[in-house]
C-alpha positions in Angstrom: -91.0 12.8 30.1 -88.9 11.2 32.6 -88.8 11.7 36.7 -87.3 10.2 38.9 -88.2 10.5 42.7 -86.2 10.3 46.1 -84.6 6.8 44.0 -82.5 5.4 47.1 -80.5 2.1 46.2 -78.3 0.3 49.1 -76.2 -2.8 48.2 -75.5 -5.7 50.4 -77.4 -3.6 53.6 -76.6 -4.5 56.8 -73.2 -6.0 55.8 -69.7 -4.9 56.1 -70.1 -4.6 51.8 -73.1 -2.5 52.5 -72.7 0.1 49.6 -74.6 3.1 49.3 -75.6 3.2 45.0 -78.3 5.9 45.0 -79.4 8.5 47.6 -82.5 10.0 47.4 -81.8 11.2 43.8 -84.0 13.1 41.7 -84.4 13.7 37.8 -86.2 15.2 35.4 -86.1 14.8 31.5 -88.4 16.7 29.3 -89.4 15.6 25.9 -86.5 16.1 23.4 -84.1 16.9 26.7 -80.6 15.0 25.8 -78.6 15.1 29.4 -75.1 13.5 29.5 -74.0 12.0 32.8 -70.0 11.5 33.7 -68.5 10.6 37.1 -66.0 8.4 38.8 -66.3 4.4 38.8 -68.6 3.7 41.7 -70.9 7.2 41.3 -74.2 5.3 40.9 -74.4 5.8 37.1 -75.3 2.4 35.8 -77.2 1.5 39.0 -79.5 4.9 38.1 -79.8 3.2 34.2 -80.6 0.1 35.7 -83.0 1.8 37.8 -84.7 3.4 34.7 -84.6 0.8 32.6 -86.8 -1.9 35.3 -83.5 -4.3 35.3 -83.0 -3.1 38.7 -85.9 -1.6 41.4 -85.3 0.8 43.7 -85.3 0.7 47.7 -87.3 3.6 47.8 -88.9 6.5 45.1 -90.5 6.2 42.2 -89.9 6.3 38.8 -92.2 8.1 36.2 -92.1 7.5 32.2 -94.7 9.8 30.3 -96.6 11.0 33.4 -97.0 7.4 34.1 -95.6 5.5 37.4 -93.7 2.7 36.2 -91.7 1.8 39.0 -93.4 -1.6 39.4 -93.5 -2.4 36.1 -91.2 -5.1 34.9 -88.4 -4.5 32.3 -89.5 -6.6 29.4 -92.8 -4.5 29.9 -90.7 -1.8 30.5 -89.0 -2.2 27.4 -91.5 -1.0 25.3 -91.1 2.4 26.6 -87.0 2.6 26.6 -84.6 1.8 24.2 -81.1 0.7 25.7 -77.4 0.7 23.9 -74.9 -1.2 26.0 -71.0 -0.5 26.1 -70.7 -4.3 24.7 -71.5 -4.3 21.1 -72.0 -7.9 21.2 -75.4 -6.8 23.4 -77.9 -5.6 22.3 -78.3 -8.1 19.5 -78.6 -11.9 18.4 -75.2 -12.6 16.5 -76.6 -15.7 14.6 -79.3 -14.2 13.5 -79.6 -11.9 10.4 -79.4 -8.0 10.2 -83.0 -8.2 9.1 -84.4 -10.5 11.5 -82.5 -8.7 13.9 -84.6 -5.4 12.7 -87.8 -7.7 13.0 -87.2 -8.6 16.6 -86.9 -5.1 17.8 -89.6 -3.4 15.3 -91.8 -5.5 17.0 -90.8 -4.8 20.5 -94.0 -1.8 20.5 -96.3 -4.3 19.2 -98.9 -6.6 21.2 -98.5 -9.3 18.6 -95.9 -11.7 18.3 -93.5 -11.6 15.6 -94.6 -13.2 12.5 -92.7 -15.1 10.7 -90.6 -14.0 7.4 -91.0 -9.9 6.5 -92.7 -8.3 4.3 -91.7 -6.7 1.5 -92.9 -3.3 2.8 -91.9 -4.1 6.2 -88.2 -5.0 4.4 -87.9 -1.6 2.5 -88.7 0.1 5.5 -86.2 -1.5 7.1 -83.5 -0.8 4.1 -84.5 3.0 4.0 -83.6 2.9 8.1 -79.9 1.7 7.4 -79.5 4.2 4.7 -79.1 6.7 7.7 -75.7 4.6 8.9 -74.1 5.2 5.4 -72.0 1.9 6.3 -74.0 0.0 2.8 -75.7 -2.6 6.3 -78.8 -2.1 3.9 -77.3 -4.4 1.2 -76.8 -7.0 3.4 -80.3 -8.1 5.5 -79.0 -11.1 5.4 -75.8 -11.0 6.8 -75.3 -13.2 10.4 -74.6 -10.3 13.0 -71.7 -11.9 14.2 -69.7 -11.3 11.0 -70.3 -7.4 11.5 -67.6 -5.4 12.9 -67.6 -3.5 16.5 -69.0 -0.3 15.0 -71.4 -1.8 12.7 -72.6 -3.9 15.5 -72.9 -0.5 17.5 -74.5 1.2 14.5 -77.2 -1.4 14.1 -77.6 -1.7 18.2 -78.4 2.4 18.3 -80.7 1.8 15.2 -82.5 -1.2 16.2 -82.7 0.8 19.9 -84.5 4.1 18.3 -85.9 3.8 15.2 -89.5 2.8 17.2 -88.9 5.7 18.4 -89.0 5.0 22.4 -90.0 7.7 25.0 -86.7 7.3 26.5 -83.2 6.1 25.0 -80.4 5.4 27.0 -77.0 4.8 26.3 -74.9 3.2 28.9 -71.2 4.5 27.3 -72.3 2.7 23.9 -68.4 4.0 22.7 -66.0 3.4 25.1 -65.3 -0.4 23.8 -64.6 1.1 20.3 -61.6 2.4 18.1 -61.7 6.1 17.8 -62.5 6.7 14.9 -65.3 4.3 15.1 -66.7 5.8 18.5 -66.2 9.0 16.2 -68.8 7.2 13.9 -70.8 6.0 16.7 -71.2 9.4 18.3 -72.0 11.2 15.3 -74.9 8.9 14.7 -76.2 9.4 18.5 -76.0 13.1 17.8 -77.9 12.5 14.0 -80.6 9.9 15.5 -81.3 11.6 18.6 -82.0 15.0 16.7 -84.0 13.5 14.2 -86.1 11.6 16.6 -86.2 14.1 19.1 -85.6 11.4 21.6 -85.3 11.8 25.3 -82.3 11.0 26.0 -79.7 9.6 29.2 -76.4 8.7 27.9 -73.3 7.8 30.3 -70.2 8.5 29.3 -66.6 8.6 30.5 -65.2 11.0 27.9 -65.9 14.8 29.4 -65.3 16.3 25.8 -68.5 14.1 24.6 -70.2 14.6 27.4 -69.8 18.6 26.9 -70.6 18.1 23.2 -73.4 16.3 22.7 -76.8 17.3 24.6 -78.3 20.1 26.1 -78.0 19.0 29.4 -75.2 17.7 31.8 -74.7 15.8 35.8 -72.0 14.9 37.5 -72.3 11.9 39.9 -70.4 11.2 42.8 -71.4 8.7 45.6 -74.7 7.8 44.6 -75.6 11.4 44.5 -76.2 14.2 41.8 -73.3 17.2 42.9 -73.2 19.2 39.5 -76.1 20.1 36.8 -75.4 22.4 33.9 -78.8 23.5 32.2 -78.1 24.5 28.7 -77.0 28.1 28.7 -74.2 26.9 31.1 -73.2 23.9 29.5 -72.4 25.9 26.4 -69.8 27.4 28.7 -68.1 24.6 30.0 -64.8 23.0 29.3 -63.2 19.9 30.6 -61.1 22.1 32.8 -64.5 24.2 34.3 -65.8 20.4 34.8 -62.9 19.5 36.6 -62.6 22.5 38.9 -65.5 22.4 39.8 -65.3 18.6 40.8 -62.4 20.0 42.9 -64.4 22.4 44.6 -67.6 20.3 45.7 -64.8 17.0 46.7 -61.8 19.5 48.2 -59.4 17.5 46.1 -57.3 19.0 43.2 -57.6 17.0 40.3 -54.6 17.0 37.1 -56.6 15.4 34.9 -60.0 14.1 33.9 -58.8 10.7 34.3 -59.4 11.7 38.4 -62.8 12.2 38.2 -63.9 9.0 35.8 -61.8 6.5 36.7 
């Protein structure tokens, strides 16, 4: 569903802030595969969503969506294919516009025509039935500014508005880390709910290792614009935060105390 081949990203070449992002990294998703990436500040993570999502192109490699080579393809083109939550939960979505017309702006993301004006009264239940799954009541409120929703619900309705065209490929760029606990609780209970209902191929960053172990199949560990740890899913049923950091010790030759070492 997703590959990504020899991807190789340099910064600033030929400077003295030359920075190396990506080096010759490859990927593969398949269909329904939900990896979770960690890694230090600096690892190449949101350069490699970048990458994927067309808001960034690559030096070199190519990068293939559905069997399909999109590396050209531009990201509002792109976008059709790719659903992106962002750490912000003010992006994502127009705060001065309505939950519903919100839903109407991304609903017709997949389309070829524009979007009409007003919604239909099909088109509007469909949209109510789709809240339902947030259980935070957003479904008696379509017309309620954005803005005036809190962090989470903002978050909630960014991850619904992001997946319920169901995209080939959904990634979230650490779509918790600017939230209260026990609304990235929320937030990371719906991933897991959406995601497995959908069957969506899924990238999500994150800088918690306990999520990272917990949600997915599949797991990489970045460092220095390289890939230096996969767990497939037999193994990653195995691991702990401690395994994850040993073994970050063993490939950098560095003993680490805590996770905070290896993602910040």
């Amino acid at each position: 569903m997703l590959q990504l081949k020899q991807i190789h990203k340099v910064f600033n070449e030929g400077t003295p802030d030359e920075k190396m992002a990506l080096q010759k990294m490859d990927l593969h998703l398949n269909p329904g595969d939900f990896m979770t990436v960690i890694g230090s500040n600096g690892a190449g993570k949101s350069t490699l969503m970048n990458i994927i999502s067309g808001k960034m192109m690559p030096d070199l490699g190519e990068v293939n969506i559905d069997g399909k080579n999109v590396s050209a393809v531009k990201e509002n083109k792109r976008s059709r294919l790719i659903g992106r939550v962002f750490q912000d939960p003010m992006a994502g979505t127009a705060p001065a516009m309505t939950i519903e017309e919100n839903l109407a702006i991304a609903y017709t993301r997949t389309k070829s025509r524009g979007l009409k004006r007003g919604v239909s009264k099909q088109r509007r239940a469909f949209f109510q039935e789709k809240l339902e799954m947030l259980h935070l009541g957003l479904e008696n409120r379509l017309h309620a500014k954005v803005g005036l929703l809190s962090g989470g619900e903002r978050q909630a309705l960014s991850l619904l508005m992001a997946t319920f065209t169901e995209p080939k490929i959904l990634l979230l760029d650490e779509h918790t880390a600017a939230l209260d606990p026990s609304r990235a609780e929320l937030i990371t209970k719906l991933t897991k709910e959406i995601v497995e209902t959908y069957e969506l191929t899924t990238l999500m960053v994150t800088h918690n290792m306990q999520q990272a172990i917990d949600l997915g199949n599949r797991l990489i560990m970045m460092d220095k614009g390289q890939m230096i740890f996969e767990a497939d899913e037999n193994a990653k049923k195995q691991l702990t935060v401690e395994k994850l950091l040993y073994e970050f010790q063993q490939i950098r030759g560095e003993k680490m105390n805590s996770d905070k070492a290896v993602l910040i």
